[in-house]
NUVEX-181738 format. One record per residue (C-alpha): residue in three letters; residue number from 0; x, y, z. Coordinates in pm, whole numbers. Example, Ala and Ser with C-alpha at 12.3 -4.5 7.8 and 13.67 -1.06 7.14 Angstrom:
{resn=ala | resi=0 | u=1230 | v=-450 | w=780}
{resn=ser | resi=1 | u=1367 | v=-106 | w=714}
END
This chain:
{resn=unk | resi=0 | u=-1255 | v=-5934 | w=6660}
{resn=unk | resi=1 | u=-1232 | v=-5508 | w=6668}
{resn=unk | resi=2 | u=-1388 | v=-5424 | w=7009}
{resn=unk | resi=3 | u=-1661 | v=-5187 | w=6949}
{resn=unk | resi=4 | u=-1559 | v=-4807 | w=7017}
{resn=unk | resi=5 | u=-1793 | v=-4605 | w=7260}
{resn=unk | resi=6 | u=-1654 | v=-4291 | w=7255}
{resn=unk | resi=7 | u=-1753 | v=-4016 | w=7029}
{resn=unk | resi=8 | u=-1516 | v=-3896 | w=6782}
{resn=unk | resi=9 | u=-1436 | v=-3582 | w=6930}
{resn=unk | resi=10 | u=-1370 | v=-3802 | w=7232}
{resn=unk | resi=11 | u=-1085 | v=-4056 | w=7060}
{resn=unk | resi=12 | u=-935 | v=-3764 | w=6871}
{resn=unk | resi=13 | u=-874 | v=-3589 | w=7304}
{resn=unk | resi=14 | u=-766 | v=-3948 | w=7446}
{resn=unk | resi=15 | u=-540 | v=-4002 | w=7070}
{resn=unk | resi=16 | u=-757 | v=-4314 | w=6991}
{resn=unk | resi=17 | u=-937 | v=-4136 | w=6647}
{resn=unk | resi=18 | u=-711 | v=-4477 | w=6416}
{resn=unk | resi=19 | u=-928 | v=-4758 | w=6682}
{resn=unk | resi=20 | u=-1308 | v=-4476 | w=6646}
{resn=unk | resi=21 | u=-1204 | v=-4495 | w=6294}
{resn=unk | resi=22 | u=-1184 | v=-4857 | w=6284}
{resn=unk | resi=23 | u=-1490 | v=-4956 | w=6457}
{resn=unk | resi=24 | u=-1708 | v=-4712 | w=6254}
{resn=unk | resi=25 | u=-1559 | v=-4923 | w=5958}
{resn=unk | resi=26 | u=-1629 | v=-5227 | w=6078}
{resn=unk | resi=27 | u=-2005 | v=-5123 | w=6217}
{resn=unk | resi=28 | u=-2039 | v=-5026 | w=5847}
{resn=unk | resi=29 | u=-1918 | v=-5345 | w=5710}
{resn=unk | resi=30 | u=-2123 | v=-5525 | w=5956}
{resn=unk | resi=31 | u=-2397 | v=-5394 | w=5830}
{resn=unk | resi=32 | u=-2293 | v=-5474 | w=5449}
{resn=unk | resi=33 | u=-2293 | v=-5855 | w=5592}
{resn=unk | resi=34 | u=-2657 | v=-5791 | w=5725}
{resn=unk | resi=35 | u=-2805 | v=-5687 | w=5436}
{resn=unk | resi=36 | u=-2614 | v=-5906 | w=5186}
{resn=unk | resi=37 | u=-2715 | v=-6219 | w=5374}
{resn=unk | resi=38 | u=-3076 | v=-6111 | w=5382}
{resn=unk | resi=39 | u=-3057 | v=-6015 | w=5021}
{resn=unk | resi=40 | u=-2915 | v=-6369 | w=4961}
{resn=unk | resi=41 | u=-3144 | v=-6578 | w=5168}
{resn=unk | resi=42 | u=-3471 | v=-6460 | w=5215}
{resn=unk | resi=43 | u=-3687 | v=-6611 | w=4951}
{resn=unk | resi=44 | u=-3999 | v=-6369 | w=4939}
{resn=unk | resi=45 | u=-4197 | v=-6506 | w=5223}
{resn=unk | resi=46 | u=-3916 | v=-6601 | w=5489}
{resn=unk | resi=47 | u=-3559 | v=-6666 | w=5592}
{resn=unk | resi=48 | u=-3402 | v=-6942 | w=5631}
{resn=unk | resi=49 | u=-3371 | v=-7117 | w=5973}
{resn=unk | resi=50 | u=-2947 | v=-7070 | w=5922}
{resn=unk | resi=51 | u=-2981 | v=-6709 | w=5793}
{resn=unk | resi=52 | u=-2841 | v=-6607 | w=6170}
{resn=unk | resi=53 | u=-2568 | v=-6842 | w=6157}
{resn=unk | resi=54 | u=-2459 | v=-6696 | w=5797}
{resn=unk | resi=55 | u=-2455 | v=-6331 | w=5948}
{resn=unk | resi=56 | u=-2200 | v=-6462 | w=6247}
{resn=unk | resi=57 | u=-1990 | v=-6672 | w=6003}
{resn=unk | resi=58 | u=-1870 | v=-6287 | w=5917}
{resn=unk | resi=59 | u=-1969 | v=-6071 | w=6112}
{resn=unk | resi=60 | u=-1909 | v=-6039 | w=6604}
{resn=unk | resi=61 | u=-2274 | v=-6056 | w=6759}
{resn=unk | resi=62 | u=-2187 | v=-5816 | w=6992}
{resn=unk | resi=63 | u=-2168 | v=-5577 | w=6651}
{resn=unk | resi=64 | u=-2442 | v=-5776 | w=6465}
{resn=unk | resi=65 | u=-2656 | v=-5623 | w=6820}
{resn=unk | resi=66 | u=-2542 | v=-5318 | w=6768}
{resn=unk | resi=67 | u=-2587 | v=-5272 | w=6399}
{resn=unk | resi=68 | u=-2993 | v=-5392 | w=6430}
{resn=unk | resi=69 | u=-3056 | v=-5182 | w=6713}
{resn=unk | resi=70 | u=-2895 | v=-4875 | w=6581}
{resn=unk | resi=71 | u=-3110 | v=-4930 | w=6274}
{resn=unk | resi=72 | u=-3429 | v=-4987 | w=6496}
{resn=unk | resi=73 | u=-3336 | v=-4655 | w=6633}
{resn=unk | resi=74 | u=-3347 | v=-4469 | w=6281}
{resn=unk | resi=75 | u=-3628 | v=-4654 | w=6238}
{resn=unk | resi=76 | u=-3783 | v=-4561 | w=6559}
{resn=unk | resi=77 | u=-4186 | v=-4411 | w=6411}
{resn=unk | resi=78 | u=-4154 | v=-4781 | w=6207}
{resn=unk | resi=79 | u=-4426 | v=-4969 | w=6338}
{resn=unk | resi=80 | u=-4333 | v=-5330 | w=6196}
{resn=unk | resi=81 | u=-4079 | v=-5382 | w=6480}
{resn=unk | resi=82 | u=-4212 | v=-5590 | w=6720}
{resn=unk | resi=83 | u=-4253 | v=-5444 | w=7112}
{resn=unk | resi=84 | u=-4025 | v=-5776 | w=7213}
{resn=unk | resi=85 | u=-3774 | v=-5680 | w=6971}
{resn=unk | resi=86 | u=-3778 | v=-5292 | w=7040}
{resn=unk | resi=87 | u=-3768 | v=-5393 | w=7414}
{resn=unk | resi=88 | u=-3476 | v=-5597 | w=7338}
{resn=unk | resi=89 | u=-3347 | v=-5337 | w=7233}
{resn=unk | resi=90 | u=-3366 | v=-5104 | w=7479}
{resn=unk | resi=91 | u=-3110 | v=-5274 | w=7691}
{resn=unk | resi=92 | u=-2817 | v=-5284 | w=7372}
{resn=unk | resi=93 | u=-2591 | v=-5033 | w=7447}
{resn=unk | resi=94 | u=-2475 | v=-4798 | w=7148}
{resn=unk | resi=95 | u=-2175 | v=-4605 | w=7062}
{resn=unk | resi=96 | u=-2222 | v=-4251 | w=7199}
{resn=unk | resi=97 | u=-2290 | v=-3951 | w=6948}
{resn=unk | resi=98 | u=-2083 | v=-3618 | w=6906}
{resn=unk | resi=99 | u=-2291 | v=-3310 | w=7002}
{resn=unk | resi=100 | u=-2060 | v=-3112 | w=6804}
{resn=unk | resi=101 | u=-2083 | v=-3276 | w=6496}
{resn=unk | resi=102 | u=-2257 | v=-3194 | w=6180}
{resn=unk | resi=103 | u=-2450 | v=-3505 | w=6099}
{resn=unk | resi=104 | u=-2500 | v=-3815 | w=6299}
{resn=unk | resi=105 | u=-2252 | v=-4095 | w=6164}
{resn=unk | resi=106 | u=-2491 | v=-4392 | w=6299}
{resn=unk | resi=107 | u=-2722 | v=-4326 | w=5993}
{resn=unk | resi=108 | u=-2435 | v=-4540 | w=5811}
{resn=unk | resi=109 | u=-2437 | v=-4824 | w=5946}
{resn=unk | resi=110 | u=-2852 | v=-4861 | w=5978}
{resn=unk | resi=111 | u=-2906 | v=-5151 | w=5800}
{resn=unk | resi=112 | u=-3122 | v=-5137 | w=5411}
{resn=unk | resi=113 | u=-3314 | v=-5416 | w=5437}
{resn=unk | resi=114 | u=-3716 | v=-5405 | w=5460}
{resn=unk | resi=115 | u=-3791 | v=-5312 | w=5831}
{resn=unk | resi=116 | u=-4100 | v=-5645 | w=5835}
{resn=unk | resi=117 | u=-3765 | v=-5839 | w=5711}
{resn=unk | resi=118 | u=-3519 | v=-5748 | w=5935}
{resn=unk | resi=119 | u=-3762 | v=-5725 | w=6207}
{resn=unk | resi=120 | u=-3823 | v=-6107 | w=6170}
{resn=unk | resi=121 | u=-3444 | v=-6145 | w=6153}
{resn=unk | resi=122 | u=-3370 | v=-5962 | w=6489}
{resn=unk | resi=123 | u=-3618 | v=-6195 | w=6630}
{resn=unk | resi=124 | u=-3441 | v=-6476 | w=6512}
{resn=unk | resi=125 | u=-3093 | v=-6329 | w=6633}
{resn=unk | resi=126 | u=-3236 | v=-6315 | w=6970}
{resn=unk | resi=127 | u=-3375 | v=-6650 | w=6980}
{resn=unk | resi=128 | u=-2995 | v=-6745 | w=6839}
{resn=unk | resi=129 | u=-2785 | v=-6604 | w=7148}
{resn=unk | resi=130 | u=-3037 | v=-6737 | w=7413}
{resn=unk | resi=131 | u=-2998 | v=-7062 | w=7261}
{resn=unk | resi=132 | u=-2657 | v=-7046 | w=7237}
{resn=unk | resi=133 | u=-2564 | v=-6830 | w=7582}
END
């Protein structure tokens, strides 16, 4: 597993880490690309399947998965179909820091596609996943 990268860009380029920023924001992005497939896959028009979690983490670090959903909860921040649980949840996920300095906000690519009522029913079940399995 890639650790997840904090820093901002501007940050790894000063410390000479910009090949492990790099790397994380690649594999935030692909993270989300396993989100949104297995959704895609699995949900069947009216719900997802009990196992849909367990699909995600067959590919994907849940410390990233965590990341991933609440940095798209953040873009998504005026969406009312997150729940307050999930939002508060939230709250406490710490996420990669963004560069003042630069032109656009990089986080925007790796906020997940899927249908906020959708994912928001998935993050539920991603919690209820790591408590069971802490």
């Amino acid at each position: 597993m890639k650790p997840i990268y904090y820093q901002t860009g501007t940050a790894a380029r000063m410390a000479g880490e910009l090949d492990d920023y790099r790397e994380s924001f690649r594999e935030n992005v692909r993270t989300r690309d396993v989100i949104d497939a297995v959704i895609s896959e699995r949900f069947d028009g009216f719900r997802l399947p009990a196992d849909t979690v367990k699909n995600v983490l067959f590919n994907a670090d849940p410390d990233r998965v965590a990341l991933v959903l609440v940095n798209t909860m953040k873009w998504r921040a005026l969406d009312g179909r997150f729940s307050r649980q999930n939002r508060s949840w939230a709250a406490g996920i710490r996420l990669p820091e963004t560069d003042p300095d630069a032109l656009s906000d990089t986080s925007s690519c790796y906020a997940c596609c899927a249908h906020s009522a959708i994912l928001d029913g998935f993050v539920s079940m991603f919690r209820r996943y790591l408590t069971e399995n802490a």
